[in-house]
N, C-alpha and C positions, 0 to 999 in steps of 0.2 A: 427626079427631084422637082417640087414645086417650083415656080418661076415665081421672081419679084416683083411687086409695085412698082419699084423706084425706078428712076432713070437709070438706063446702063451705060457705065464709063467705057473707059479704051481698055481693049483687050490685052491681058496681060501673060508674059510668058509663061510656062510651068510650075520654073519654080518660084518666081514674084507670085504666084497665084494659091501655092500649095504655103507659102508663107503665110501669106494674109489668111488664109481657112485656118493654117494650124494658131496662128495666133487670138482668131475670134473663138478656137472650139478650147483653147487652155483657159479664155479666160472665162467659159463657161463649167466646164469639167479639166482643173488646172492639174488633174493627175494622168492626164491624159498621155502617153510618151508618142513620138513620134520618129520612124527612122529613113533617111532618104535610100533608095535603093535606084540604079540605072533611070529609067524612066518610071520611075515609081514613087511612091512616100507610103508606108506601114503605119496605121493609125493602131496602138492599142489603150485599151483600157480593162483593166480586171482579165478576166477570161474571155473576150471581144476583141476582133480585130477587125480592120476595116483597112484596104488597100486602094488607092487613087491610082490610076496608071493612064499614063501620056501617049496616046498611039497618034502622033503626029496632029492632024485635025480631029480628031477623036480623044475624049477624057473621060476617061469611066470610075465609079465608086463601086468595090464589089465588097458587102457587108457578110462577113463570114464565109458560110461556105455557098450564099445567093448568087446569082448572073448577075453581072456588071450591070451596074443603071449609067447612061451615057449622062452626061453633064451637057449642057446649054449653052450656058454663062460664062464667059472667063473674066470677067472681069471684078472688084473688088465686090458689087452686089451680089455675084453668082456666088463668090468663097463663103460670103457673110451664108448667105441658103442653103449651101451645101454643110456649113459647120452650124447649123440649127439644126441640118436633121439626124447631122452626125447624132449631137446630143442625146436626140429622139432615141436612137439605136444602141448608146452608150447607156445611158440612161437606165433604161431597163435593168441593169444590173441593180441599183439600191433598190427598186420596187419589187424586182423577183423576190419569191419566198426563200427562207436558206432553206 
């Protein structure tokens, strides 16, 4: 995932962190559902899923059926960049052809 300009705040735990992503990616794509699982959160939208998972120091987004891209950031700049590119990947469902 792209990294931010902005200054990075204090690092935030899992689910403080998977909060603030889902709440910047609803109020972009506000159909977006979301479901906590163990060390996880289930992003779906349309026929798209995207799963975030917690492996201690390690955070990963793994978009469909693609390898896990490890996450950087935990803090509230990192969720904000992590749920723009959700978007990006969401997204594509209105511009695909039917």
């Amino acid at each position: 995932m792209r990294g931010s300009t902005r200054p990075r705040g204090p690092e935030l735990d899992f689910v403080t962190w998977t909060l603030a992503l889902v709440g910047y990616l609803r109020g972009l794509l506000p159909g977006v559902a979301a479901a906590r699982r163990r060390e996880s959160v289930v992003l779906r939208y349309g026929r798209r899923m995207a799963i975030i998972r917690d492996q201690g120091a390690v955070r990963s987004v793994t978009l469909g059926a693609a390898a896990p891209i490890p996450v950087e950031h935990f803090d509230e700049a990192g969720a904000h960049d992590v749920a723009r590119s959700l978007v990006g990947f969401f997204d594509g469902i209105s511009r695909s052809p039917k």
